[in-house]
C-alpha positions as CSV (number, residue, x, y, z in Angstrom):
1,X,-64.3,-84.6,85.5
2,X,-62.8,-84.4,81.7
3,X,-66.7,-83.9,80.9
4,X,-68.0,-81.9,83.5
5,X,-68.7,-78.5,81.6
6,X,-70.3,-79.7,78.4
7,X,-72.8,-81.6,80.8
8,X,-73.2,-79.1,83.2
9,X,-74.0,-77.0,80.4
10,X,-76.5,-79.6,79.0
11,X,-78.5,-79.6,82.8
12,X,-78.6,-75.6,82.2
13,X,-81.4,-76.3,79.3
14,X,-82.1,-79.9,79.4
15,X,-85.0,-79.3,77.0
16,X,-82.9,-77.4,74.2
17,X,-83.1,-79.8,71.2
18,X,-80.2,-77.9,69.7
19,X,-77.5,-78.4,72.4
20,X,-77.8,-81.8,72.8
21,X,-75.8,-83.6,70.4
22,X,-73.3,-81.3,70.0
23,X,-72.1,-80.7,73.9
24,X,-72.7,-84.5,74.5
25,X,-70.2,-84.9,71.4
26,X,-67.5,-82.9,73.8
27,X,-68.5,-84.6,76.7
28,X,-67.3,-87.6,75.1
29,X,-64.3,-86.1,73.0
30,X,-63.3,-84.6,76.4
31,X,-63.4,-87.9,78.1
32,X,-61.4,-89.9,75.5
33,X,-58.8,-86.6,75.9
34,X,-58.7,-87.4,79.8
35,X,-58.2,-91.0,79.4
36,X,-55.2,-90.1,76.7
37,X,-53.4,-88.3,79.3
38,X,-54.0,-90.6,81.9
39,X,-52.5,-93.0,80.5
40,X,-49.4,-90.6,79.4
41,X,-49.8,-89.8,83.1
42,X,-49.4,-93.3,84.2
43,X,-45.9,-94.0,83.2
44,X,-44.9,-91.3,85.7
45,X,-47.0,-92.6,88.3
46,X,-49.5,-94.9,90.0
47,X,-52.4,-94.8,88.1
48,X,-54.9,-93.6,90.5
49,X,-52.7,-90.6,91.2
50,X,-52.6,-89.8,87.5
51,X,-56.1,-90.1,86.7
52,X,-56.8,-87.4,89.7
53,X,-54.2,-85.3,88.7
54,X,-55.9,-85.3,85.0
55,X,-59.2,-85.7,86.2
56,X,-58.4,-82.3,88.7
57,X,-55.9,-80.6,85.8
58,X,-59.0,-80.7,83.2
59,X,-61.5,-79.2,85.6
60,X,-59.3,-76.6,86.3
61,X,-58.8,-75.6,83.0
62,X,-61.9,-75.8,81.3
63,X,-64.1,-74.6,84.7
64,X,-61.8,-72.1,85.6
65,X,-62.5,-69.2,83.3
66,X,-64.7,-67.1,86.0
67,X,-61.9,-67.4,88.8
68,X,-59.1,-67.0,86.8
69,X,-60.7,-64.0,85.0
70,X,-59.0,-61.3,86.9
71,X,-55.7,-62.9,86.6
72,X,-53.9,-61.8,83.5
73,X,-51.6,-64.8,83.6
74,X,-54.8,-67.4,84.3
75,X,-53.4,-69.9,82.0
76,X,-49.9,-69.7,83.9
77,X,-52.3,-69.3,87.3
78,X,-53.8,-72.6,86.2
79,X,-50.8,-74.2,85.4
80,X,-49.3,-73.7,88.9
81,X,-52.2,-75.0,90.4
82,X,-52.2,-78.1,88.5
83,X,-48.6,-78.8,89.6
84,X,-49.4,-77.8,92.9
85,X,-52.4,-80.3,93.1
86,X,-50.5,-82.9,91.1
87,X,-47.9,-82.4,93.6
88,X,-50.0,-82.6,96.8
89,X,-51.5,-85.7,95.6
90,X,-47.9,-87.4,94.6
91,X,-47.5,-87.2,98.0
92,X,-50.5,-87.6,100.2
93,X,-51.3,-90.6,97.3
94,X,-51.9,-92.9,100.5
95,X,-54.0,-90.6,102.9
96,X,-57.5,-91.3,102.9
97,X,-58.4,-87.5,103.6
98,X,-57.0,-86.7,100.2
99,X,-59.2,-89.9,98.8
100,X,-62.4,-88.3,100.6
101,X,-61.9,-85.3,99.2
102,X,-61.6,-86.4,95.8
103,X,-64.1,-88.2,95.6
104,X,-66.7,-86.4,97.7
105,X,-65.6,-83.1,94.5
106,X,-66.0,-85.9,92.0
107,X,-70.1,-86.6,93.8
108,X,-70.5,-83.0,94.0
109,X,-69.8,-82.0,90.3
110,X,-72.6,-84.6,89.5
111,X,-75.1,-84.2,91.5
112,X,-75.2,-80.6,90.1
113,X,-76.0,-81.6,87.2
114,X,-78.2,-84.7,88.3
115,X,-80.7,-82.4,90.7
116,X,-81.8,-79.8,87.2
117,X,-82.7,-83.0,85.4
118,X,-84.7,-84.0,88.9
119,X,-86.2,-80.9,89.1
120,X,-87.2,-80.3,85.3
121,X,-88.7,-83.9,85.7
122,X,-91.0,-83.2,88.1
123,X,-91.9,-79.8,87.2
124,X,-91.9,-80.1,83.8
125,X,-95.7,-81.5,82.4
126,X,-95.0,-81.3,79.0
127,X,-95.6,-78.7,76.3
128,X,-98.6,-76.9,75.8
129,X,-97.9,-75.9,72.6
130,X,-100.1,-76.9,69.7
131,X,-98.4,-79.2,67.0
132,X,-97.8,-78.3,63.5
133,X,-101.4,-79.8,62.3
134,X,-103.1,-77.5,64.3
135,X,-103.9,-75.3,61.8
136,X,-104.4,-76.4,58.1
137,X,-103.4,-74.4,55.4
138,X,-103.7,-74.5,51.6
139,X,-101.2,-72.4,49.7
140,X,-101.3,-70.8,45.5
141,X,-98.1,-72.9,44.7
142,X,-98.2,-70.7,41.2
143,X,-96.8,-67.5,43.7
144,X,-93.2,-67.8,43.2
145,X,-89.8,-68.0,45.2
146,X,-90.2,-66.7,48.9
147,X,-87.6,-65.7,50.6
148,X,-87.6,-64.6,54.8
149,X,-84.7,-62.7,56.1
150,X,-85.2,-62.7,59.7
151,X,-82.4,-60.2,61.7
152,X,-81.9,-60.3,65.2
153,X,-82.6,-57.5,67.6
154,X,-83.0,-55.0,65.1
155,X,-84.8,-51.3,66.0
156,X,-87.9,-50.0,65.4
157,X,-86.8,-47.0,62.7
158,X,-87.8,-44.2,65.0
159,X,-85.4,-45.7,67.8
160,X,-82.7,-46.3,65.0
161,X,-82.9,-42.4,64.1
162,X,-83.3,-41.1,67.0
163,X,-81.1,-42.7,69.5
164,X,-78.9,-44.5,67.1
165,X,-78.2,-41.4,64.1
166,X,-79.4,-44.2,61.4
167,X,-81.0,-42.9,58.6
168,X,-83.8,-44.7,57.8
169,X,-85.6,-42.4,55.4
170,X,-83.2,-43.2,53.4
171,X,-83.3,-47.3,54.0
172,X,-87.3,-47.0,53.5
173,X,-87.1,-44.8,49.8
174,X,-84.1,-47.3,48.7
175,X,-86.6,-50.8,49.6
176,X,-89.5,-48.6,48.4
177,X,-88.3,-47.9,44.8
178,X,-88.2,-51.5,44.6
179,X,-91.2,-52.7,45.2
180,X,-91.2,-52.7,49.3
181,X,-93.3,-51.9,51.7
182,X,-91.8,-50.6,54.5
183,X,-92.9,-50.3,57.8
184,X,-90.6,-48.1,60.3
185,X,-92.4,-49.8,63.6
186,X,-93.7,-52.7,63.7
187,X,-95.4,-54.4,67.0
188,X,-93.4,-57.0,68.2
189,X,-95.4,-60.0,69.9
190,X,-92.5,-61.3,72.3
191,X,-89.5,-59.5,73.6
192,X,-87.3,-63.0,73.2
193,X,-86.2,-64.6,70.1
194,X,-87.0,-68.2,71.4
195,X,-90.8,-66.7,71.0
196,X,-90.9,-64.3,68.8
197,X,-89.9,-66.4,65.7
198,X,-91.8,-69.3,66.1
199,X,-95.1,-67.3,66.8
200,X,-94.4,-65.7,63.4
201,X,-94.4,-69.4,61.5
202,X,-96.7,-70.6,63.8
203,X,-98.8,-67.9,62.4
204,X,-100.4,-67.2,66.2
205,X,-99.6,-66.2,69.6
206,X,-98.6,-69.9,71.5
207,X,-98.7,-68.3,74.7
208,X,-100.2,-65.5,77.1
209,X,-99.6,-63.4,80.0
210,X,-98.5,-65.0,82.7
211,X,-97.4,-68.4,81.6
212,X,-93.7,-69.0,81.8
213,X,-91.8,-71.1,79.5
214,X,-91.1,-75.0,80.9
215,X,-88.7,-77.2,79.0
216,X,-91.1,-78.9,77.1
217,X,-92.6,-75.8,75.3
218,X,-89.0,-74.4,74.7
219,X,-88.6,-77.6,73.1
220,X,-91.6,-77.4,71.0
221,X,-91.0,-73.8,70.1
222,X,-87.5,-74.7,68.6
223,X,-88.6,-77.3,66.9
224,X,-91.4,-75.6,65.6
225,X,-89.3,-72.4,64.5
226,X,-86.8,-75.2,62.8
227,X,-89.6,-76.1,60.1
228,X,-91.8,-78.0,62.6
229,X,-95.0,-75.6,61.8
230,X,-98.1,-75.0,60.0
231,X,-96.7,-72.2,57.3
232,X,-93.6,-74.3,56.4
233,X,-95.7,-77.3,56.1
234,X,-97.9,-75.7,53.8
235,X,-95.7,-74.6,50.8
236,X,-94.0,-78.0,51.0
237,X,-97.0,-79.5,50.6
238,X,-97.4,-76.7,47.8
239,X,-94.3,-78.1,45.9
240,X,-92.1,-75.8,47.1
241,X,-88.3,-76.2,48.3
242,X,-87.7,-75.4,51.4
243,X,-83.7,-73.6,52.7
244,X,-82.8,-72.9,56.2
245,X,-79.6,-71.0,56.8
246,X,-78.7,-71.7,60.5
247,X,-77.5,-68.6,62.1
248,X,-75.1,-69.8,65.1
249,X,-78.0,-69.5,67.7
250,X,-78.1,-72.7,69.7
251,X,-81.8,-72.2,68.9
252,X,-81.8,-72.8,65.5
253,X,-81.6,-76.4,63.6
254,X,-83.0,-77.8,60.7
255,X,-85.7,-80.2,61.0
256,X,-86.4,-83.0,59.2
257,X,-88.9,-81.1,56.3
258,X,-86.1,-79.0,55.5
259,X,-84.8,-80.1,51.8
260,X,-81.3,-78.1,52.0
261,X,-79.8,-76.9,55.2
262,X,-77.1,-74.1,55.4
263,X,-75.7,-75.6,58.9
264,X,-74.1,-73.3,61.0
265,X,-70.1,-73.5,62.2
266,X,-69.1,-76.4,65.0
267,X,-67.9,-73.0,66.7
268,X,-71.4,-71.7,67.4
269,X,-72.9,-70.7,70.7
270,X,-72.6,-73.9,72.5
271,X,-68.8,-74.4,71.7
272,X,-68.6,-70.7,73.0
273,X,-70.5,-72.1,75.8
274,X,-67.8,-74.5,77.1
275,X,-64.9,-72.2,75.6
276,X,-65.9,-68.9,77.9
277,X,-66.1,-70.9,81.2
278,X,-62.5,-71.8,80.5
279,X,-58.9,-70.8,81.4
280,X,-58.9,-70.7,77.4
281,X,-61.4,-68.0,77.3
282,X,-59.5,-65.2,75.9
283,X,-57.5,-67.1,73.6
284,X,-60.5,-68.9,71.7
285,X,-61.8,-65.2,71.6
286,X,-58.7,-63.5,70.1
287,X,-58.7,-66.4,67.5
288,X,-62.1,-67.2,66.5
289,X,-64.1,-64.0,67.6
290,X,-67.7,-64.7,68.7
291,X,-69.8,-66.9,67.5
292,X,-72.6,-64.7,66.1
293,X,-70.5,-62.5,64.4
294,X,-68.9,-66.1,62.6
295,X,-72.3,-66.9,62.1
296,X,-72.6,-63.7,59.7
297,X,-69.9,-63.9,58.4
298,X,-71.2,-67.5,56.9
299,X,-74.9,-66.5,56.3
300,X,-73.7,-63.4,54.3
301,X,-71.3,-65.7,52.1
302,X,-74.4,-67.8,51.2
303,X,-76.8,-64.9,50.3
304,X,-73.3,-63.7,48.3
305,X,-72.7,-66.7,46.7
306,X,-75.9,-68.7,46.8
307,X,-79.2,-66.4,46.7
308,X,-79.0,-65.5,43.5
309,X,-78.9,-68.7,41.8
310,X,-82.1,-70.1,44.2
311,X,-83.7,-67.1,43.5
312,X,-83.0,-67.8,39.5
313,X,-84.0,-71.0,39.2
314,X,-86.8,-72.7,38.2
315,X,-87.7,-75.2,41.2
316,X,-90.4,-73.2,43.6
317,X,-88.4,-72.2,46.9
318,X,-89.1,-71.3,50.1
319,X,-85.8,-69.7,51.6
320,X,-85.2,-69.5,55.7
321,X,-82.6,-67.0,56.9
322,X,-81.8,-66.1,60.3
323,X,-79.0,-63.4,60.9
324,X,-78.0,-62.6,63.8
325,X,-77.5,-58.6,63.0
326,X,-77.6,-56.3,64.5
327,X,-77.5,-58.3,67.8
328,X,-74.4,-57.5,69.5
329,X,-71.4,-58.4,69.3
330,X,-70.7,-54.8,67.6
331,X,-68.2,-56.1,65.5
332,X,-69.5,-54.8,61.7
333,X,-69.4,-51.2,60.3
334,X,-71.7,-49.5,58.5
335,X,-70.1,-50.7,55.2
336,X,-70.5,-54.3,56.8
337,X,-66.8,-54.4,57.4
338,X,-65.2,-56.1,60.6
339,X,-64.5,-53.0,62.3
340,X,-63.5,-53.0,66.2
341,X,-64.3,-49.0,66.6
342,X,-67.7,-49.7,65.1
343,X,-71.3,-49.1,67.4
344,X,-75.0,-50.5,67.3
345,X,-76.0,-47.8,65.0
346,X,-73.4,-48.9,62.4
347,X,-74.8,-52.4,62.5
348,X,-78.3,-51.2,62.3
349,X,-76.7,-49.1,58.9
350,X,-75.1,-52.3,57.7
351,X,-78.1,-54.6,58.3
352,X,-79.8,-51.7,55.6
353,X,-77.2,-52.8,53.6
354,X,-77.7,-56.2,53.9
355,X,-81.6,-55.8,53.5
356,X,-81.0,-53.6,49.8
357,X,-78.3,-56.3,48.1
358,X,-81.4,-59.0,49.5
359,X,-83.9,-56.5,47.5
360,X,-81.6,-56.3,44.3
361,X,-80.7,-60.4,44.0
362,X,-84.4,-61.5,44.2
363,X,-86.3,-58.9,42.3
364,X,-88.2,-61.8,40.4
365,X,-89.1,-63.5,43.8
366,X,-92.8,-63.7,44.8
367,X,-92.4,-62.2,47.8
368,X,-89.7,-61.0,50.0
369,X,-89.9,-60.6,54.0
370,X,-87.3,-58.8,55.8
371,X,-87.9,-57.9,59.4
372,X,-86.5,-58.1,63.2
373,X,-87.7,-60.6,65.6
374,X,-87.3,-57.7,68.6
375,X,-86.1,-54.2,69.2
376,X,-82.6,-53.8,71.4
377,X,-82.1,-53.5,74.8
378,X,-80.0,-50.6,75.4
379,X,-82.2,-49.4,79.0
380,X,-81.3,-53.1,80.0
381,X,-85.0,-54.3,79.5
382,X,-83.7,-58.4,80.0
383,X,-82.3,-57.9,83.2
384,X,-85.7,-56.7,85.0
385,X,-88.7,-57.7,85.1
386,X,-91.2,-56.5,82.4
387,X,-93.8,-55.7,84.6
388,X,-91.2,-52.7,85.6
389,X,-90.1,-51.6,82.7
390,X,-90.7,-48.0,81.9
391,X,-92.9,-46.8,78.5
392,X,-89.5,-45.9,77.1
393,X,-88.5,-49.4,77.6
394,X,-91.4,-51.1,75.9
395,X,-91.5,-48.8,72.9
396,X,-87.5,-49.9,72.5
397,X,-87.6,-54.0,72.7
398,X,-91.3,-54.3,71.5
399,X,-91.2,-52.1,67.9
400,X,-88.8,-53.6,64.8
401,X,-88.3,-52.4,61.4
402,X,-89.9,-54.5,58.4
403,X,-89.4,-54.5,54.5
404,X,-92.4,-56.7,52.7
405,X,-92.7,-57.5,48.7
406,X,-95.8,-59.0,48.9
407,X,-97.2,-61.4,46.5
408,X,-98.8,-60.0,43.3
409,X,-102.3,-58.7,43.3
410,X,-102.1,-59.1,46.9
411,X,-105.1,-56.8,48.2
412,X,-104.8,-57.6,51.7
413,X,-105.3,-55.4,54.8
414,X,-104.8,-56.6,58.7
415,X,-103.2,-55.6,61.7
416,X,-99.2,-55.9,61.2
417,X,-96.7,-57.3,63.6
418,X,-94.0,-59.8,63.6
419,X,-96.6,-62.9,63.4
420,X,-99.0,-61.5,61.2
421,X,-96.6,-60.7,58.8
422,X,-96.5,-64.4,58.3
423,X,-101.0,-64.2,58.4
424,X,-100.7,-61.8,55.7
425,X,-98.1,-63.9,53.2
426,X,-100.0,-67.0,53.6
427,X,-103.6,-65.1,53.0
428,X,-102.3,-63.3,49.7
429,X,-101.2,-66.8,49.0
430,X,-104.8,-67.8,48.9
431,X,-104.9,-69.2,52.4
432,X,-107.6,-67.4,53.6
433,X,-108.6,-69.5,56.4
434,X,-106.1,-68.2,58.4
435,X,-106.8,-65.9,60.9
436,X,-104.9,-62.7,61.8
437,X,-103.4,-63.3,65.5
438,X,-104.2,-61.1,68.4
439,X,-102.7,-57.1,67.9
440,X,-100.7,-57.3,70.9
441,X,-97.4,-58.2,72.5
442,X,-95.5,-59.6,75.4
443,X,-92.6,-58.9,77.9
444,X,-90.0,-61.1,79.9
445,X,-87.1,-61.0,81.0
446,X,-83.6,-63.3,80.6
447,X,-84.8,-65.3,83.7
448,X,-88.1,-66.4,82.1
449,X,-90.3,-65.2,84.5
450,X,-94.4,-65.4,83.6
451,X,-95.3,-63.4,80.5
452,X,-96.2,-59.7,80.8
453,X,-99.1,-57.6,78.7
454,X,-96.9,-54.8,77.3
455,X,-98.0,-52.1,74.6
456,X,-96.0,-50.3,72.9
457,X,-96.5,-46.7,72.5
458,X,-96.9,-47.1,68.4
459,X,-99.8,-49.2,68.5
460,X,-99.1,-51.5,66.1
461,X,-97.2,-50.3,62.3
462,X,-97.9,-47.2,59.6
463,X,-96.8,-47.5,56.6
464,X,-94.0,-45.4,56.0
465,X,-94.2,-42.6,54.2
């Protein structure tokens, strides 16, 4: 029971490479805690009564975050229920209706997590996503440092004024004076993050209207987006260093071609995970704040304190960054500040900040990228089905704002969205082989139902003026 939650959590996503290790790691730190205070437990008691009362205590605690949610004393709701049960079974120790319920909650709790793994089993018929061979690619390794910035859920710039009061004029001239071009709406190819970036180093579209995501190619796609893929394999096999900065996203890890990984903070999505289903909920909030905003709060430290001096040196690099801005939690001001007053259109503002210090610390770099994976959700596009959302709805999630220093001498002209981007790099990088992927994009919603056709109103990105 000490280890129900991290486990339960695992048979959520059975296929996610990048929850594995870490909630099996408080599965079993969980476990060993139980045993500890059974065996505290035990010099009150029989030791079968102790272990239930530990066994039931734990679940209670770390499963009881939902129930106890209205309660504003949960913890001291929990703790009376725990004496209450402790209590019960001090006394009924003997009855075997006390023993059948125990362990007939004990069977339940894990055959819930037993029939997912069944069921992803024999549903699941592997990935049908290519590998990272599939397409070959020979890179210029005389081009200099690259560097990706890749933010999360960031607007098209004619949402961001309009509905947000950003000014993004102003972000465009500041990129443009040096040496950016910016593009104010740029076709998205995937409405999700667990798509949409690894179709960009991919450097195609993996999947089409209606096909739904199974385990296996979620687990390719992550793996894949973690440095498993065609373009990253490329400029190391160019010579070229290669950085990740993990973001707090359980969907982002390093893989093993990574040379240096920025690894994100053990309090990252999946200890939020176990944390929020808790009695402990609000207290881990109040003292750690959410994960993705911790996640910033790292990843702008390294391009602070680390950027430059990658960017200045003489070693070739390739530099990964994923930031989870301005996703929400709102929890940054326009100045970048932790501010609890702030809105999305301050983060949109401070991610402009962000994107101009990037500009300044790697003006001798090759070639900078700096875009969104996706546009926002403020209509509440995840929760229905794409096939009904509204044009308004599409031309929100499906458009993103990008900033792109090319390469020098770079005379290339193609269709622009979020993957070709990537085509573009690689072809002013004398990869010409590579073909630009299809100009259009894809909507779904949270519950990963069958890819839907969806065009945005802006078809495809203008230059900004």
């Amino acid at each position: 029971m000490a280890s129900y939650v991290p486990i339960a959590l695992l048979s959520d996503h059975p296929g996610y490479i990048t929850r594995g290790y870490r909630l099996l790691f408080l599965a079993a730190l969980l476990t060993i805690l139980g045993l500890i205070l059974a065996q505290i437990a035990d010099h009150w008691s029989k030791a079968e009564t102790s272990t239930r009362i530990v066994g039931l205590g734990m679940l209670i605690l770390l499963a009881g975050g939902d129930a106890g949610r209205a309660n504003t004393g949960r913890l001291v709701v929990a703790g009376a229920v725990i004496l209450a049960i402790g209590a019960l079974l001090v006394r009924l120790e003997d009855s075997r209706f006390v023993s059948a319920v125990f362990w007939w909650l004990t069977g339940f709790l894990w055959l819930s997590m037993v029939v997912p793994y069944l069921l992803v089993a024999i549903s699941d018929g592997g990935s049908r996503i290519a590998d990272d061979q599939r397409q070959q690619v020979a890179l210029d390794p005389g081009a200099g440092d690259v560097i990706i910035v890749m933010f999360d859920e960031f607007p098209g710039g004619s949402f961001a004024m309009s509905s947000l009061g950003v000014d993004m004029e102003a972000a465009e001239r500041n990129l443009s004076a040096r040496g950016f071009e910016t593009f104010r709406d740029v076709r998205v190819n995937y409405a999700i993050t667990e798509l949409a970036l690894p179709s960009f180093f991919m450097m195609e579209l993996p999947m089409g209207a209606n096909q739904a995501l199974t385990e296996g190619d979620r687990n390719a796609l992550l793996g894949a987006l973690g440095g498993r893929n065609a373009m990253v394999r490329a400029f190391d096999d160019a010579g070229y260093r290669v950085t990740m900065v993990e973001s707090g996203w359980s969907g982002l890890r390093c893989m093993e071609i990574v040379d240096r990984c920025e690894v994100r903070s053990w309090y990252d999505e999946v200890g939020w995970s176990v944390a929020r289903r808790s009695v402990f909920n609000g207290l881990v909030a109040s003292a750690f704040g959410d994960p993705f905003t911790v996640g910033v709060d790292r990843s702008l430290t390294w391009l602070e304190a680390d950027l430059p001096s990658v960017a200045a040196d003489e070693t070739p690099d390739l530099v990964i960054v994923h930031l989870m801005l301005p996703h929400t939690p709102i929890a940054f001001n326009a100045a970048c500040g932790h501010d609890p007053s702030a809105g999305l259109g301050d983060q949109v503002a401070c991610s402009n900040r962000i994107m101009l210090e990037i500009a300044e610390a790697t003006s001798n770099a090759g070639a900078v990228l700096m875009f969104g994976d996706h546009g926002t959700k403020t209509l509440g596009q995840l929760d229905l089905p794409a096939d009904t959302w509204t044009q308004e709805m599409v031309d929100e999630r499906m458009t993103t704002f990008a900033a792109v220093r090319w390469p020098a001498d770079c005379g290339e002209a193609g269709p622009i969205s979020v993957t070709n981007l990537a085509v573009r790099l690689v072809r002013c990088m004398g990869a010409t082989s590579v073909q630009y992927a299809a100009d259009t994009s894809f909507g779904t919603s949270l519950d990963s139902e069958p890819l839907v056709e969806v065009f945005p109103r802006i078809p495809g990105a203008t230059p900004s003026s």
